[in-house]
C-alpha positions as CSV (number, residue, x, y, z in Angstrom):
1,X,0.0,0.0,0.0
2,X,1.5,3.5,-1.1
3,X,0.2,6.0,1.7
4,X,2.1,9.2,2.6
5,X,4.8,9.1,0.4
6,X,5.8,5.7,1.6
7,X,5.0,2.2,0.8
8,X,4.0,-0.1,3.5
9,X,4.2,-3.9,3.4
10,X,4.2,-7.1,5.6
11,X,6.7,-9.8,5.6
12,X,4.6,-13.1,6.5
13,X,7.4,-15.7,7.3
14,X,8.8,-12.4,9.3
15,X,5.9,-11.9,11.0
16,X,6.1,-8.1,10.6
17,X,4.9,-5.0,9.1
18,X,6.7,-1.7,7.6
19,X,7.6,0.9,5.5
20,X,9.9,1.3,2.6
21,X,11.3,5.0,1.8
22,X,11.6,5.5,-1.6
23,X,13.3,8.8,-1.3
24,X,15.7,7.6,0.9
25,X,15.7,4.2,-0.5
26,X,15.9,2.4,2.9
27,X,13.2,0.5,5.3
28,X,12.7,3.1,7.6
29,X,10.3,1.3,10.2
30,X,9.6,-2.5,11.1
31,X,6.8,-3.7,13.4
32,X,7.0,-7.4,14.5
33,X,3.2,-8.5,15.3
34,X,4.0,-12.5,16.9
35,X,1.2,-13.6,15.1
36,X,1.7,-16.4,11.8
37,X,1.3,-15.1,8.6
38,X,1.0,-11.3,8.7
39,X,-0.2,-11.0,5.1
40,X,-2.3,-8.2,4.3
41,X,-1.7,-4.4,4.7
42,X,-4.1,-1.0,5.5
43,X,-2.8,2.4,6.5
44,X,-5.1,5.1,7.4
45,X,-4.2,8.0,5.5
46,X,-3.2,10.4,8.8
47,X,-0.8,7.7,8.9
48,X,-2.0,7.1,12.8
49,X,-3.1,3.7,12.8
50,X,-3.0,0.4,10.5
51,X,-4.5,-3.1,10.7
52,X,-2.6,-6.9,9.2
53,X,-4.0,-10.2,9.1
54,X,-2.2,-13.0,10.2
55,X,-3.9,-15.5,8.1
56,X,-2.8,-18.7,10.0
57,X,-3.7,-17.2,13.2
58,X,-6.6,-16.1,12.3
59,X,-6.0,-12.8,14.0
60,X,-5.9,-9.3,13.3
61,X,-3.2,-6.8,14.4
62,X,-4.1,-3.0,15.2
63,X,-1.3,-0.5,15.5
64,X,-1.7,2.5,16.6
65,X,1.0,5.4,16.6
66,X,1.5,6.7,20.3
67,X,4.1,9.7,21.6
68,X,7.5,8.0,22.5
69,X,8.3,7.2,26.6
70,X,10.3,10.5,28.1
71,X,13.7,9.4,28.1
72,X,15.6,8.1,31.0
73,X,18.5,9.6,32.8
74,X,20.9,7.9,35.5
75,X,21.0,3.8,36.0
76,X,18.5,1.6,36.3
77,X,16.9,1.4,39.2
78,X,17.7,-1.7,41.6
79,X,15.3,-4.2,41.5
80,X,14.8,-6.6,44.6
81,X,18.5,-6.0,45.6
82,X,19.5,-7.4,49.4
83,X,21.6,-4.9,52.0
């Protein structure tokens, strides 16, 4: 599917969904969905949100674009650590 100057695809024995930049000739974005199959491809057109099948798991993945986590600063914190 060619939607916002991109073209978006699946991969089924990948099991993931993305977008090719033909400007830039590079992949520029790869989803993996864990489901068998991911065959088919829609894109809205405000580029927000698209929907797969995964044909032999008879499932449908919805993605949905979202603002990235705030970055982190310092270490992790310590998780279940003994004095």
């Amino acid at each position: 599917m060619f939607v916002g100057g991109k073209v978006w695809f699946t991969a089924e024995a990948a099991k993931v969904a993305g977008s090719y930049d033909p400007a830039s000739g590079k992949v520029d974005w790869v989803m993996g969905t864990g489901q068998n199959r991911t065959h088919m491809i829609y894109v809205f057109e405000d580029l927000k949100r698209m929907i797969t099948s995964n044909v032999s798991s008879a499932t449908m993945t919805f993605l949905e674009k979202s603002a990235p986590a705030p970055a982190r600063r310092g270490p992790p914190a310590a998780i279940g650590r003994r004095r």
